[in-house]
C-alpha positions in Angstrom: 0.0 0.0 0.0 1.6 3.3 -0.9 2.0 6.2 1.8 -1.6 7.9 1.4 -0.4 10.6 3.8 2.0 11.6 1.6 -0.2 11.2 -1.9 -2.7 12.9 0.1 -0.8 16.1 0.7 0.6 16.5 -2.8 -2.0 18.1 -5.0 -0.5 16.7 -8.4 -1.1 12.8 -7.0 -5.3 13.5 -6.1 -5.1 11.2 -9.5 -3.7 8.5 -7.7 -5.7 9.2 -4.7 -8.8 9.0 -6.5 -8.2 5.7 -8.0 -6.5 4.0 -5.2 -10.0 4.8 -3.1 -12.0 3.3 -5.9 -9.5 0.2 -6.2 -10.2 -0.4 -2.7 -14.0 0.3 -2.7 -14.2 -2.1 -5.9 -11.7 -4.9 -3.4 -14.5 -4.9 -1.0 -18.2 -4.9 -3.4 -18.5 -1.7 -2.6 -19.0 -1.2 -6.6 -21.2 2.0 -6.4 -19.0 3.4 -3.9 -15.8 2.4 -6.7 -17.9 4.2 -8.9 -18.6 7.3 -7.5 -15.0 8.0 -6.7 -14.0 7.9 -10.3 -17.1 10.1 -10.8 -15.2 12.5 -9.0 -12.0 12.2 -9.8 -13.7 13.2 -13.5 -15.5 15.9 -11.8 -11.8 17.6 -10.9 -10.5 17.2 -14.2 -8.3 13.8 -13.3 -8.1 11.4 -16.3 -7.2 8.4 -17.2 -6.0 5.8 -20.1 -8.2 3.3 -20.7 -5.9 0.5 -20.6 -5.2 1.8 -17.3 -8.2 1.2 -16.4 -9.5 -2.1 -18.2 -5.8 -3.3 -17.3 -6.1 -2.9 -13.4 -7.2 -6.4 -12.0 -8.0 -4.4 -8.2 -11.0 -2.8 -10.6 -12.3 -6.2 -12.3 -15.1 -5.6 -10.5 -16.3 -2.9 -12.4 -15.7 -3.9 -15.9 -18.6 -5.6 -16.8 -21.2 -2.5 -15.5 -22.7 -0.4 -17.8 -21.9 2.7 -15.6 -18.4 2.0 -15.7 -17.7 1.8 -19.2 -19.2 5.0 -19.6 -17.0 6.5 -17.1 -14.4 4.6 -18.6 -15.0 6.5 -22.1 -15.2 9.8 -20.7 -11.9 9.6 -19.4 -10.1 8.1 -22.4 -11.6 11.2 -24.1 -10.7 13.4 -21.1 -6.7 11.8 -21.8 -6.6 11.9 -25.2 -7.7 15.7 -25.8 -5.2 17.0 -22.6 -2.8 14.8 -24.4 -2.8 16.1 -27.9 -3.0 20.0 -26.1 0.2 19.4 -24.1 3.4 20.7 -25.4 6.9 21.1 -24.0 8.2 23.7 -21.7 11.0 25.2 -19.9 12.2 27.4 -17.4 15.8 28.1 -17.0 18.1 30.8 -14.7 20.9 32.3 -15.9 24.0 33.6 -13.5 24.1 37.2 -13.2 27.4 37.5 -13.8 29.1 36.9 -16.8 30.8 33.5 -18.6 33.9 32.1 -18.4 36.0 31.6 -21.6 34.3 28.3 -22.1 30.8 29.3 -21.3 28.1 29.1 -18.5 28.0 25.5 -17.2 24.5 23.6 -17.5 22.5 21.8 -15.0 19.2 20.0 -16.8 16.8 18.8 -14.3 14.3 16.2 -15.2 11.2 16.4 -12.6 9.9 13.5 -11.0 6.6 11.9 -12.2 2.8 13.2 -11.6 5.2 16.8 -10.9 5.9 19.7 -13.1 8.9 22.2 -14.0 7.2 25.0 -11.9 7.2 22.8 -8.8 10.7 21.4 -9.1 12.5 24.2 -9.9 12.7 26.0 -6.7 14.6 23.1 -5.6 18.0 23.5 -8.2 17.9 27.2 -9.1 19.9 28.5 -6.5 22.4 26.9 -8.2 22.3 29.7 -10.9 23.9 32.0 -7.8 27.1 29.5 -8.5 27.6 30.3 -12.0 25.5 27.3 -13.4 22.4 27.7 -16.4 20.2 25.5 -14.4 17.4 24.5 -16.9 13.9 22.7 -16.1 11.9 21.5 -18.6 8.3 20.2 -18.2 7.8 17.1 -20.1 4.4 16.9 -22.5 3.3 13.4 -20.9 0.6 14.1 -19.0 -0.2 12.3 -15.9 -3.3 11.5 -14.2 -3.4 14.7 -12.4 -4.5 18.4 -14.2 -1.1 20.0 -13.9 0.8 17.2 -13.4 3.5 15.2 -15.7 5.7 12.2 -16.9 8.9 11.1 -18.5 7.4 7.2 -18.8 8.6 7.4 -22.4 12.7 7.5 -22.4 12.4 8.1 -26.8 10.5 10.7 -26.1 12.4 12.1 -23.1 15.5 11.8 -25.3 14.0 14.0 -27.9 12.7 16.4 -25.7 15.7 16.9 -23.9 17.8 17.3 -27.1 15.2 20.3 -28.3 15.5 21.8 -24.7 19.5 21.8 -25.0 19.3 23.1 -28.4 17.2 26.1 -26.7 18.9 27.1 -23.6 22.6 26.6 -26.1 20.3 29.4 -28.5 19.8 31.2 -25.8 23.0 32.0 -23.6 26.5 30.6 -23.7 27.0 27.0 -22.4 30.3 25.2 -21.7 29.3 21.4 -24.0 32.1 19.9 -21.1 30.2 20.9 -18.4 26.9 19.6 -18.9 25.1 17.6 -16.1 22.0 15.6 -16.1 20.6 15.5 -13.1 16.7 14.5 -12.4 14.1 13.7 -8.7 12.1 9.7 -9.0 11.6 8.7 -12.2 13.7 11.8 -13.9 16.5 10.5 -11.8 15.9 7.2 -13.6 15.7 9.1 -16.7 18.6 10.7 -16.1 20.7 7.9 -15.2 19.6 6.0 -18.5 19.7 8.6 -21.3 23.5 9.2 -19.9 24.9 5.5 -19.4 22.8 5.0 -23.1 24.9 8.4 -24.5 21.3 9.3 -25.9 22.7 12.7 -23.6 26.3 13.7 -24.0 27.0 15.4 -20.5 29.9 15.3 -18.2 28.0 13.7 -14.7 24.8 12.5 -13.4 22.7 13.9 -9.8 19.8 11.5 -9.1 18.3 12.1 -6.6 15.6 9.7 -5.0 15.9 7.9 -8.3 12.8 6.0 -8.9 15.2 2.7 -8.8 13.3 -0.7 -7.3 15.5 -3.9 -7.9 13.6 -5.2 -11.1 13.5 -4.3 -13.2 15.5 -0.9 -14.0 18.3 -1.7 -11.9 18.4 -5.0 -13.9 18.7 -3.4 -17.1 21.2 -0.8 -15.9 23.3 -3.4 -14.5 23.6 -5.0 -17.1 23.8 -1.9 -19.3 27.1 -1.2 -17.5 28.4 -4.3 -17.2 28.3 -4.7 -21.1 31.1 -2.5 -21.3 29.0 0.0 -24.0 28.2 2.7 -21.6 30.8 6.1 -21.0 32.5 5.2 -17.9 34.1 8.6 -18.3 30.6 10.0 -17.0 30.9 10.5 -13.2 27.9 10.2 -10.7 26.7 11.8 -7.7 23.4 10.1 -6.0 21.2 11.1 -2.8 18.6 8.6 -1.8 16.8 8.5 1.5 17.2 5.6 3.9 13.4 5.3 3.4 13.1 5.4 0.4 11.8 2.4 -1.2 14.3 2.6 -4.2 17.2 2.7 -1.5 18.6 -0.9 -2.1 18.3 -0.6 -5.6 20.3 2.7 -5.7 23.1 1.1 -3.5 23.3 -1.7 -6.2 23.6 0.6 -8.7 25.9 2.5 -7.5 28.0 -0.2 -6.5 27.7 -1.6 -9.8 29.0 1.7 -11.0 32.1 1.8 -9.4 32.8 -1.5 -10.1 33.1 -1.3 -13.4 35.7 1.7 -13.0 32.5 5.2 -13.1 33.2 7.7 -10.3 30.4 7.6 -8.3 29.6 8.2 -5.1 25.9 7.7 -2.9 24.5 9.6 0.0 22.4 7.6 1.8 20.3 10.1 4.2 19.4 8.7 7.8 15.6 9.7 8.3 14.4 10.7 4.9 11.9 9.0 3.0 11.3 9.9 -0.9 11.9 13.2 -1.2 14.3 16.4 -1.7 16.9 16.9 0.8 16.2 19.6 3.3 19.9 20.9 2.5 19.7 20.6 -1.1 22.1 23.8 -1.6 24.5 22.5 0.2 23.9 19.0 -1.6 24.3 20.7 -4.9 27.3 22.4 -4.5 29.5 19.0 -3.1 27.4 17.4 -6.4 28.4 19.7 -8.9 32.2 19.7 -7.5 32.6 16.0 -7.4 31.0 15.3 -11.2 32.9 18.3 -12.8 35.9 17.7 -10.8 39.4 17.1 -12.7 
């Protein structure tokens, strides 16, 4: 069972909320209960895929009732118009003062699923004070939430990311040696695969509370690594709580990394859960020195 105290206070996971109160009401024959939450959750402007929904055995309950297929409908048609309307986006700060020789270096954040640019930015700007472009682009995935997105597609990411780096290197100068790719949950994933993959040339890696449980991502990065294909040149710099469910999967990971000759070192954080660090400027700056570092 996830941590509804936590879903509950985020306003970008009533989605979530919303359906994991239905699953439950559908669990116990409570079908027009199960019902009326979804009716609901529509009423706010949450949607839904349909094969999200057909595809959930906790809602099998449902499925064959006339109501639910029409609520089912609705929100396919709810998904697929936000869908199509959703575009790219990005917010970036620039240092005040001026570039080196070499150019401004570049921090690209990915934000963390059922989250937003506008959410996650406040988090890695005050980098910018250090000299760094720190860039945060919204992906056009759309979650289950109004407001709220996802990187669940790493082609599309990739592409995304490329058109954002194009933009911010438009926009200001940007040191191409000092790019880092840094992300929160799955952006951290993200960010960890679309380097190790060179889909994203950049210099290091910050994850931070990567969305990492054992199988099957850390599986497939394992291996990735071990294959001997990936830039080992890329240094990493990781921060996972020691509540976190992805925290055995990050220690893995990161073992696996330096094992196979990357840089890399992990912060586990006594007390924290998944989430930001309370002292993320302080985490940024030892991340940015140890990545870019010599």
């Amino acid at each position: 069972m996830p941590d509804m105290t936590r879903y509950r206070a985020n306003p970008h996971l009533r989605g979530f909320v919303f359906l994991i109160e239905a699953q439950e009401h559908a669990q116990a024959g409570r079908t027009e209960e199960a019902l009326d939450t979804l009716e609901r959750a529509l009423a706010e402007g949450c949607r839904y895929r349909r094969e999200w929904l057909d595809g959930d055995p906790r809602l099998a309950a449902l499925q064959s009732l006339p109501r639910y297929e029409q609520l089912a409908e609705r929100s396919a048609a709810r998904y697929s118009e936000d869908a199509a309307a959703a575009r790219p986006h990005l917010m970036f700060a620039i240092p005040d003062n001026l570039p080196d020789a070499f150019g401004y270096p570049l921090l690209m954040v990915l934000h963390g699923n059922n989250s937003n640019s506008s959410e996650t930015a406040p988090h890695w700007t005050p980098l910018a004070d250090a000299g760094w472009v720190v860039a945060v682009p919204q992906s056009s995935e759309i979650g289950a939430t109004p407001g709220s997105f996802v990187w669940n597609d790493r082609d599309a990411t990739a592409a995304q990311i490329d058109l954002h780096l194009e933009r911010v290197k438009r926009s200001t100068s940007i040191d191409v040696g000092r790019i880092v790719l840094a992300g929160f949950s799955m952006g951290g994933l993200q960010a960890i695969a679309l380097a190790l993959t060179r889909r994203i040339k950049v210099r290091g890696i910050i994850p931070v509370a990567a969305w990492l449980p054992p199988v099957p991502h850390v599986r497939d990065l394992r291996a990735l690594v071990e294959s001997g294909t990936t830039n080992k040149m890329i240094r990493a710099f990781g921060v996972v709580g020691e509540k976190d469910e992805s925290v055995d999967g990050a220690r893995e990971l990161f073992e696996v990394f330096s094992k196979n000759g990357m840089r890399a070192e992990l912060e586990v954080r006594a007390g924290l859960g998944h989430e930001v660090p309370g002292d993320m400027n302080e985490t940024l700056a030892r991340a940015v020195a140890f990545v870019t570092a010599p």
